[in-house]
C-alpha positions, -999 to +999 in steps of 0.1 A: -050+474+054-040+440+071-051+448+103-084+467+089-089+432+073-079+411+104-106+437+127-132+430+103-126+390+103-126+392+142-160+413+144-177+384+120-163+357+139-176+375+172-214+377+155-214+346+142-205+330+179-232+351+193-254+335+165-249+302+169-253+306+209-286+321+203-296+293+183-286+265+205-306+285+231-336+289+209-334+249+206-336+246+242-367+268+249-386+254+218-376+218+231-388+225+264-421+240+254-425+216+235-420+188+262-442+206+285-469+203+263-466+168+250-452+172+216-424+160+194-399+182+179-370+182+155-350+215+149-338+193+116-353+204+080-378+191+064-370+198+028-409+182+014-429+202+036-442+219+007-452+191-011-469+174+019-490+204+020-498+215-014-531+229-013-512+264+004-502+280-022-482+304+000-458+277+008-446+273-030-431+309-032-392+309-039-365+285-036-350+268-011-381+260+003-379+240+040-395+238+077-378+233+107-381+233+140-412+209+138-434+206+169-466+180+161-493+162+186-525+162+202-538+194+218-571+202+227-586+210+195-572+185+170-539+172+153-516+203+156-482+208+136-459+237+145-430+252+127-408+276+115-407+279+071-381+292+055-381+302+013-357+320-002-361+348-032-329+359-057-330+389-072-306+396-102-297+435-117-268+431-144-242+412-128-254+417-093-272+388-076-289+395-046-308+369-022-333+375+001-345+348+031-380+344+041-397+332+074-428+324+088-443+309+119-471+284+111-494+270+134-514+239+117-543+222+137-566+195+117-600+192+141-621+165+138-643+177+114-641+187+084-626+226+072-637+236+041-617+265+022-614+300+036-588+325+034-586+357+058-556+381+052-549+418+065-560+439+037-535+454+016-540+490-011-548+462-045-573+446-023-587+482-018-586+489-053-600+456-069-632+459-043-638+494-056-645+482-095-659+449-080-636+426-070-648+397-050-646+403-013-667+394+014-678+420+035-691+420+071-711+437+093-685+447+112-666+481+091-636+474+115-630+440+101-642+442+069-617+470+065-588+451+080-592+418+067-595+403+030-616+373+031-625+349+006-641+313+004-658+295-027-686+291+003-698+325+018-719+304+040-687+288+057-671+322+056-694+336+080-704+306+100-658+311+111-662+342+117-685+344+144-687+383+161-664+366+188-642+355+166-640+389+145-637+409+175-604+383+188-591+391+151-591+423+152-572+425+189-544+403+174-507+420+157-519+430+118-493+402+105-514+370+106-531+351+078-554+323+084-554+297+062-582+270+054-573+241+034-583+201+029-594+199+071-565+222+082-568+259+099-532+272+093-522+305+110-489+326+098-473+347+108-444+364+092-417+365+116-395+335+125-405+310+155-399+315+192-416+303+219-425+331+239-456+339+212-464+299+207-489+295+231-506+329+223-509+312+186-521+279+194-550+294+218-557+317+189-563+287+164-580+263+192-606+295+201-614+302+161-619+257+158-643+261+192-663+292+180-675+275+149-712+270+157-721+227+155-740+224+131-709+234+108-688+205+122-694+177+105-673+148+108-649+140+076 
């Protein structure tokens, strides 16, 4: 039973090495991409990144709420903020407490005009249900995407002045696991997984093409 115990101690202490050298070599590519394209980063926490950016409501699930691995500057497009979020969800049956961790990838750019609210998310089977006794929804001409996606926006106008038929068709080419967020002058994209740079620049082109499609007359200056 000792050595059962002493095999199993070894085998944790063997995953958790492997972990940690992963980690300091996730540092070291994020840091370099990051350096490569003239931004800052910080692999450190920041515990107040939900309350910076109240107005998404997604980021105010759970506990333990945090970002890290923060990448911000200038790219061509706007103000952009990168990082990796992090909540945490317990669950409790009887006695037994179980916790759950949560991460996302966001990609934040704030253009210089102004972004008024908008929210496109895949589509999931209560979406389906509510549209079907009338929930709001708004559909496209496109069956693909209006199938796909949930969209929403207190300004149907804006809605479809984003989504531009280039735009759509880029959508629907993209991994069914993004949400794109408008909110107070920032397009957030997220995407459930955790960060890593081999997807990063994939992501910012994605949010710098959807800023550029919007047609001029919709960018006005804040």
């Amino acid at each position: 039973m000792l050595l059962f115990g002493l095999l199993i101690l070894g085998i944790l202490i063997v995953i958790g090495m492997f972990s940690h050298q992963a980690e300091q070599n996730r540092r070291k590519d994020l840091a370099q991409f990051a350096t490569l394209n003239g931004l800052s980063y910080s692999p450190e926490k920041v515990l107040q990144f939900d309350e910076r950016f109240r107005e998404f409501s997604f980021l105010h699930k759970g506990t333990r709420r945090y970002a890290r691995h923060c990448m911000h500057g200038q790219l061509a497009g706007g103000n952009f903020l990168i990082c990796e979020y992090h909540y945490q969800v317990n669950h409790h049956h009887g006695k037994n407490r179980r916790s759950q961790h949560y991460l996302s990838t966001l990609i934040m750019c704030h253009p210089p005009f102004n972004l008024k609210p908008l929210l496109i998310r895949p589509e999931g089977m209560m979406d389906k249900l509510k549209s079907s006794v009338g929930g709001y929804d708004i559909s496209f001409s496109s069956e693909a995407f209006s199938k796909q996606f949930h969209v929403t926006s207190p300004d149907r106008e804006w809605a479809y002045a984003v989504l531009q038929p280039q735009t759509i068709d880029l959508l629907l080419q993209r991994p069914n696991n993004l949400e794109y967020h408008m909110q107070h002058g920032w397009l957030c994209l997220r995407q459930k997984k955790g960060l890593n740079q081999q997807s990063l620049a994939s992501l910012i082109h994605l949010a710098q093409t959807i800023i550029e499609n919007i047609p001029d007359p919709y960018k006005v200056n804040q």
